[in-house]
DRENZA-685981 format. One record per residue (C-alpha): residue number from 1; x, y, z. Coordinates in nm, 2 decimals. Each point is the difference from the previous one (the first is absolute). Layout:
BEGIN
   seq        u        v        w
   NUM        X        Y        Z
...
//
This chain:
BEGIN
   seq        u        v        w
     1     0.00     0.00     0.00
     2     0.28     0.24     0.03
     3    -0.05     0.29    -0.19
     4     0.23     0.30    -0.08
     5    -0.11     0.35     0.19
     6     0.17     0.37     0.02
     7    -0.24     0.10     0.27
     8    -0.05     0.36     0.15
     9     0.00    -0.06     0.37
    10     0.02     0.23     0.30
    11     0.32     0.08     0.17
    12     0.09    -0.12     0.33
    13     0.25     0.08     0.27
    14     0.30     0.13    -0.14
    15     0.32    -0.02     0.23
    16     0.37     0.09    -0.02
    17     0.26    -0.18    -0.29
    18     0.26    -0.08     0.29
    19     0.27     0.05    -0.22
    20    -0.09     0.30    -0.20
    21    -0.15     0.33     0.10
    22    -0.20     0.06    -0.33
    23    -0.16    -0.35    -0.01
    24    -0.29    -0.16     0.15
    25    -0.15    -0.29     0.08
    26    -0.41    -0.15    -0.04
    27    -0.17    -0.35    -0.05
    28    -0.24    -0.03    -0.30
    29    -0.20    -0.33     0.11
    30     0.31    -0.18     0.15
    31     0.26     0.12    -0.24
    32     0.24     0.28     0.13
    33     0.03     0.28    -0.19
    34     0.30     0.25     0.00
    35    -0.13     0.34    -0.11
    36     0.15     0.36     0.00
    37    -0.09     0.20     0.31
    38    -0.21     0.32    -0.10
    39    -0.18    -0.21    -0.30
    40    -0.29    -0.17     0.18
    41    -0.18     0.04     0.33
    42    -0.22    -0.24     0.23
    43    -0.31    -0.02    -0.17
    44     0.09     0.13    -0.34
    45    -0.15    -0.22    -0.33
    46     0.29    -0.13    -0.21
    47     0.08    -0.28    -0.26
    48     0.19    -0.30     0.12
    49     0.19    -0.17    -0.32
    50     0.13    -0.37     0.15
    51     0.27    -0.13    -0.08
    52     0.04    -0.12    -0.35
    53    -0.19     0.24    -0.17
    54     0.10     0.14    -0.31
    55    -0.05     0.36     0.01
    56     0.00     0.21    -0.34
    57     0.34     0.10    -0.07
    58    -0.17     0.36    -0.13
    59    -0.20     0.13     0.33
    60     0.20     0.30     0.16
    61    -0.06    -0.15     0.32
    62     0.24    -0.28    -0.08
    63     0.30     0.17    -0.11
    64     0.16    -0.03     0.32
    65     0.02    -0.41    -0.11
    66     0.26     0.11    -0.28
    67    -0.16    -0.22    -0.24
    68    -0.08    -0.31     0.22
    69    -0.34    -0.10    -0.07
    70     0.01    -0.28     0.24
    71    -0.10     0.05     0.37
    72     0.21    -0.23     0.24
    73     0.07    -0.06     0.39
    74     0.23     0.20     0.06
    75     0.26     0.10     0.32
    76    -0.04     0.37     0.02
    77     0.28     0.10     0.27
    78    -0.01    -0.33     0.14
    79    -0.40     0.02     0.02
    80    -0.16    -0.28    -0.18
    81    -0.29     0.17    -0.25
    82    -0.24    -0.21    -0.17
    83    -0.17     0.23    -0.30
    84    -0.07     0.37    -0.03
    85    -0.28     0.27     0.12
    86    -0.10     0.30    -0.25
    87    -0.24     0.24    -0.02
    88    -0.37    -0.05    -0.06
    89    -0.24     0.17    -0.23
    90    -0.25     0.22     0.23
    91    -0.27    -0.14    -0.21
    92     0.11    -0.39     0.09
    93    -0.12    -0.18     0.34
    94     0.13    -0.22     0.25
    95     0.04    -0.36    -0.14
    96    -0.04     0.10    -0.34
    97     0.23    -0.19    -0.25
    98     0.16     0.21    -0.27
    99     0.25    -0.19    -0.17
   100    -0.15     0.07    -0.33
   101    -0.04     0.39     0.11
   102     0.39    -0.03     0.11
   103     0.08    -0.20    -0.32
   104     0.16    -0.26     0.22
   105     0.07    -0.38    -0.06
   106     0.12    -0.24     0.17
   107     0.30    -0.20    -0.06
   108    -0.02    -0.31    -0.14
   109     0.36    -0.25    -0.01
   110     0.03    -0.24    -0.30
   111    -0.07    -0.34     0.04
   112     0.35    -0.13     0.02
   113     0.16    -0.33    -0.22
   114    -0.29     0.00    -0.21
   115     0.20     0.00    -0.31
   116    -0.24     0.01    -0.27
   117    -0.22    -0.29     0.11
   118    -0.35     0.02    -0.14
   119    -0.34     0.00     0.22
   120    -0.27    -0.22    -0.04
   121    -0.37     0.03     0.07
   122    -0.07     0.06     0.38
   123    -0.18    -0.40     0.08
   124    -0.21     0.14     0.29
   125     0.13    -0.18     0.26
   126     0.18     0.27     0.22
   127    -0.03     0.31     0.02
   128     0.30     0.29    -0.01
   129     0.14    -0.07     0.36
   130    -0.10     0.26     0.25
   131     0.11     0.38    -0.02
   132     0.10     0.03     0.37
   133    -0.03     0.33     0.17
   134     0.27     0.14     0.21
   135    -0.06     0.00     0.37
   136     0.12     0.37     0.05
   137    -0.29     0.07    -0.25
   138    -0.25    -0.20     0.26
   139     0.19    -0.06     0.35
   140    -0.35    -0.06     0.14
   141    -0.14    -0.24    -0.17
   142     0.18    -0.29     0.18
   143    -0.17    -0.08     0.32
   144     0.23     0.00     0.30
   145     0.06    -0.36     0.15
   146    -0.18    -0.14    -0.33
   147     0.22    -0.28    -0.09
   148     0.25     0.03    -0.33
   149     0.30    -0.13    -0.16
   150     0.31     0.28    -0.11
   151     0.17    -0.14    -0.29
   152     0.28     0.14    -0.14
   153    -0.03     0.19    -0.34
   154     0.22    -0.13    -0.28
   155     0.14     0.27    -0.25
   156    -0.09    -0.24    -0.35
   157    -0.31    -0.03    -0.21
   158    -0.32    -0.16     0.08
   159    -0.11    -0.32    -0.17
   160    -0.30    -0.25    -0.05
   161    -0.03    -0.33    -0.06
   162    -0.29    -0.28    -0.01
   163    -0.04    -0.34    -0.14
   164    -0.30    -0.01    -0.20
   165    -0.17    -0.21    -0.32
   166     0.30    -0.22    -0.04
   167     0.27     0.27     0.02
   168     0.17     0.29     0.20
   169    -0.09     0.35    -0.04
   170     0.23     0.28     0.10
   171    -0.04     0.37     0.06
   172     0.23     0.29     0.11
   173    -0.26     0.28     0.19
   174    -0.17     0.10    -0.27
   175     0.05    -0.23    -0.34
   176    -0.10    -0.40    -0.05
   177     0.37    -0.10    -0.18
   178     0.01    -0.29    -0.27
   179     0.20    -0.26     0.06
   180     0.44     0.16    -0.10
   181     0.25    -0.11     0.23
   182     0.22     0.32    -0.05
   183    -0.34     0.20     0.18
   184     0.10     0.05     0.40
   185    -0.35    -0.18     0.13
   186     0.04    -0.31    -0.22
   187     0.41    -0.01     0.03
   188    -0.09    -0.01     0.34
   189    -0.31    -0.26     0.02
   190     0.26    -0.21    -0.21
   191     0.28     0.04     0.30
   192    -0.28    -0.10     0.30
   193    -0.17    -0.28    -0.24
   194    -0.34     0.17     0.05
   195    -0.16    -0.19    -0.24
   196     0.02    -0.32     0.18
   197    -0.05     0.14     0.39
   198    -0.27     0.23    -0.12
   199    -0.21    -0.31    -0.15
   200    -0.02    -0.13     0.41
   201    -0.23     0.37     0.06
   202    -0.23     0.02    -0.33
   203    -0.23     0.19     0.22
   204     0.23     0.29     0.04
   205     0.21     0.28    -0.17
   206     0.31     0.07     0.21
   207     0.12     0.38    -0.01
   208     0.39     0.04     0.05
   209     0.27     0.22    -0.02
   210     0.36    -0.09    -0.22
   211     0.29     0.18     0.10
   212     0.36    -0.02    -0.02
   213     0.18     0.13    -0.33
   214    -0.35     0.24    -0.04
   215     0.07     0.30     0.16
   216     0.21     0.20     0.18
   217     0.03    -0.21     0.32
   218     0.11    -0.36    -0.10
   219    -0.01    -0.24     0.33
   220     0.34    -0.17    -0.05
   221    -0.13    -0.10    -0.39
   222     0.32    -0.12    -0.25
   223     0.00    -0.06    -0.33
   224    -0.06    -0.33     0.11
   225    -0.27     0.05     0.21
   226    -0.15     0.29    -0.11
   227    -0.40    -0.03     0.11
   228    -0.16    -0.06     0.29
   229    -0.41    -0.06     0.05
   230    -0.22     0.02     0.32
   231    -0.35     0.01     0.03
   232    -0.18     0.27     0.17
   233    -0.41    -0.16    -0.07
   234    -0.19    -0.21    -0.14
   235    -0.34     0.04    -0.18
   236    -0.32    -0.21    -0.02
   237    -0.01    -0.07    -0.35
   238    -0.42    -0.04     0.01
   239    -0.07     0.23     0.27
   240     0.24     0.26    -0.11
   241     0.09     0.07     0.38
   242     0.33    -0.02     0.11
   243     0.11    -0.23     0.31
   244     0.02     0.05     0.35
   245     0.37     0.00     0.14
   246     0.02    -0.34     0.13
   247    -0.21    -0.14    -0.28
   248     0.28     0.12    -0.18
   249     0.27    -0.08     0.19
   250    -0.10    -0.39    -0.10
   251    -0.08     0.07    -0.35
   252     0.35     0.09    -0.03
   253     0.08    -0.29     0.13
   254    -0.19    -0.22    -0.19
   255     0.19     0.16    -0.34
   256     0.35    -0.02     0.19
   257     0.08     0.36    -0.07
   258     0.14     0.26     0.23
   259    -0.19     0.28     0.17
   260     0.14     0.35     0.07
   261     0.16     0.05     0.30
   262    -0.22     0.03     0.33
   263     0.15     0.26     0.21
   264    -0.33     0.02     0.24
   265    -0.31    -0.17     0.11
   266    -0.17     0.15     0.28
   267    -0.27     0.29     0.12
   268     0.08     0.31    -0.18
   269     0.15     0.30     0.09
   270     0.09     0.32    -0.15
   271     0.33    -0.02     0.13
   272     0.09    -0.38    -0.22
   273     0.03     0.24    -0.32
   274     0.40     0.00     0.16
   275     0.03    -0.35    -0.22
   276    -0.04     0.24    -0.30
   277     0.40     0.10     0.11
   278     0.31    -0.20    -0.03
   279     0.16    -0.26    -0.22
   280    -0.18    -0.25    -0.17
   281    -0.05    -0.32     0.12
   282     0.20    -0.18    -0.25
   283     0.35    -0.08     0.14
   284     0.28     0.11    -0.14
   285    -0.17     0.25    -0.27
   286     0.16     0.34     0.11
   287    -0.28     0.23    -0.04
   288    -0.35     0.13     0.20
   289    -0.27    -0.13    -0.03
   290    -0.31     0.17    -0.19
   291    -0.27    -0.01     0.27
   292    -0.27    -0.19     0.09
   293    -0.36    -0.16    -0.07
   294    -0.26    -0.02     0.27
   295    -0.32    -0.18    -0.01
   296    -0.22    -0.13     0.24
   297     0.02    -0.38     0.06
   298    -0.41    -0.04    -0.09
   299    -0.09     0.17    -0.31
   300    -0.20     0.32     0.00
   301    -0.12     0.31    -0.17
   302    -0.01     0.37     0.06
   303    -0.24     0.21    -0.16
   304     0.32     0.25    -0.10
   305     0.28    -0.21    -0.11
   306    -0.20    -0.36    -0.07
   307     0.18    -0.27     0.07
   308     0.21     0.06     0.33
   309     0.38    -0.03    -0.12
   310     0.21     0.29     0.07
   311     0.37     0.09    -0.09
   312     0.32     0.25     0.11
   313     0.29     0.06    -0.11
   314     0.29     0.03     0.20
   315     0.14     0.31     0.09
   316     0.35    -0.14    -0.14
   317    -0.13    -0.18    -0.30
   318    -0.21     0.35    -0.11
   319     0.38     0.21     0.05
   320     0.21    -0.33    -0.12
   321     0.15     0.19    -0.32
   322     0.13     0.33     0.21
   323     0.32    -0.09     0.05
   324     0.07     0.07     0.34
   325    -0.32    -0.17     0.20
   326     0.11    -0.34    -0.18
   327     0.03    -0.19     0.31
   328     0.28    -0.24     0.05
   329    -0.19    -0.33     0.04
   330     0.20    -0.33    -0.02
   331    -0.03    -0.36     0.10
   332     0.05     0.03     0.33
   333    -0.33     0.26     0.01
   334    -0.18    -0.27    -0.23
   335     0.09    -0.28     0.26
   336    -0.13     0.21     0.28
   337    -0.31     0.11    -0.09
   338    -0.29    -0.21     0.19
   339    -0.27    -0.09    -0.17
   340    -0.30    -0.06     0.11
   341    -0.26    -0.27    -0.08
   342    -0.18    -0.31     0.12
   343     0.01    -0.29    -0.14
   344    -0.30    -0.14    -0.23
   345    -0.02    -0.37     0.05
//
């Protein structure tokens, strides 16, 4: 359900950049803000642009970008700043959305590794995997003490696969792929044999994310071994509803595949978005981690966001290609990191 929004909202408390007299700092939603003192006060209407929008490289108000289009998390004297605040229209309202006024996009990343492969027609049997909302966008809608799983993020590109009429079907997020070995979701259904475990679960389409030699971060991948796949759900093929944790937990199972790592299972807290920070779980790969995924262990729905599965980025991940905040992580970090999860018989 996620959905794209430059949203005039009301300004809030506005307090003192510690490390700069001319700067400020605000929360828009749960995403901190750094801001020039004198520009807004409490109370003021203004646009918030998230990060990742795409702003029109010909607005005035822009020029201070020198020509980068791209809003990004950013360390702003040591200040972490997650998107920008503007000035509103006096004609616009509170909650408005005025990307198209504000001739603003958002960014969209190439599917990576595709290399030409062609689509096919979408079969019907899964939908596009879910378009999960960031949980700075809706820190409330977890219930405290409700019961999730934290999973770490992985920094690749999301797949789907499902044995069906006598053959495997594969998807990245948004395409059905025919069948060309050289395409990332088939070169790697070919690596985990997925058309013979996937025949054990007809009943289900597994979602999954491939990593490794796909992005930036790599997790120890060679040119030997250079993909990885974990699953991260499972859908009901007939039903069209996805699975509840443990459900999952043993569907996996059933296929012999690996899940993403569990760094939490427990009653949540606001103060368990922490596993968003550090070095990813994968021992030995020199590098943060990207964040974290937090459902609840029985499947539900919210009337904003749909299906309840939210997302953050880590703090180090968003500032990874600074320079200077590249944290030093190494296998010692990796080996000392405790995670956190209960065994599923």
């Amino acid at each position: 359900m996620s959905e794209f929004h430059v949203q005039v909202v009301r300004v809030g408390e506005i307090t003192k950049h510690p490390n700069a007299d001319s700067l400020g700092l605000t929360k828009v939603f749960d995403y901190p803000v750094v801001v020039r003192l004198g520009d807004f006060k409490p109370g003021d209407l203004a646009v918030y642009v998230p990060v990742d929008s795409i702003v029109p490289s010909d607005a005035p108000q822009w020029a201070f970008l020198d020509g980068h289009c791209r809003v990004k998390a950013k360390k702003l004297r040591g200040i972490f700043s997650m998107g920008l605040l503007t000035h509103a229209d006096p004609s616009w309202v509170e909650g408005q959305d005025v990307c198209e006024a504000m001739r603003i996009t958002k960014y969209d990343p190439p599917e990576p590794m595709t290399t030409g492969g062609e689509n096919e027609p979408d079969p019907g049997y899964m939908p596009c995997y879910t378009d999960i909302e960031g949980l700075r966008r809706y820190p409330d809608v977890l219930i405290p003490g409700e019961e999730v799983v934290i999973t770490e993020k992985r920094h690749g590109a999301n797949g789907r696969w499902t044995y069906q009429d006598g053959r495997l079907w594969c998807a990245s997020h948004h395409n059905w792929k025919k069948l060309d070995e050289v395409v990332l979701w088939w070169k790697v259904a070919k690596l985990y044999d997925l058309e013979r475990k996937l025949q054990r679960r007809p009943d289900l389409g597994f979602c999954g994310e491939v990593f490794g030699q796909v992005q930036d971060l790599k997790y120890n991948a060679t040119n030997k071994n250079p993909l990885f796949l974990e699953l991260f759900d499972a859908l009901d093929i007939k039903t069209k509803r996805y699975l509840d944790f443990d459900d999952f937990v043993t569907a996996a199972h059933d296929v012999d595949l690996p899940l993403v790592p569990i760094l939490f299972r427990g009653p949540w807290s606001p103060d368990l978005r922490s596993h968003a920070e550090g070095p990813t779980t994968t021992v030995g790969a020199n590098h943060v981690r990207e964040g974290i995924v937090i459902r609840p262990v029985k499947e539900r729905w919210d009337d904003r966001i749909g299906r309840v599965v939210l997302k953050i980025h880590g703090e180090g991940y968003l500032t990874r290609k600074e320079g200077s905040t590249k944290p030093p992580y190494n296998d010692k970090h990796a080996q000392q990191i405790k995670v956190e999860k209960r065994k599923v018989d």
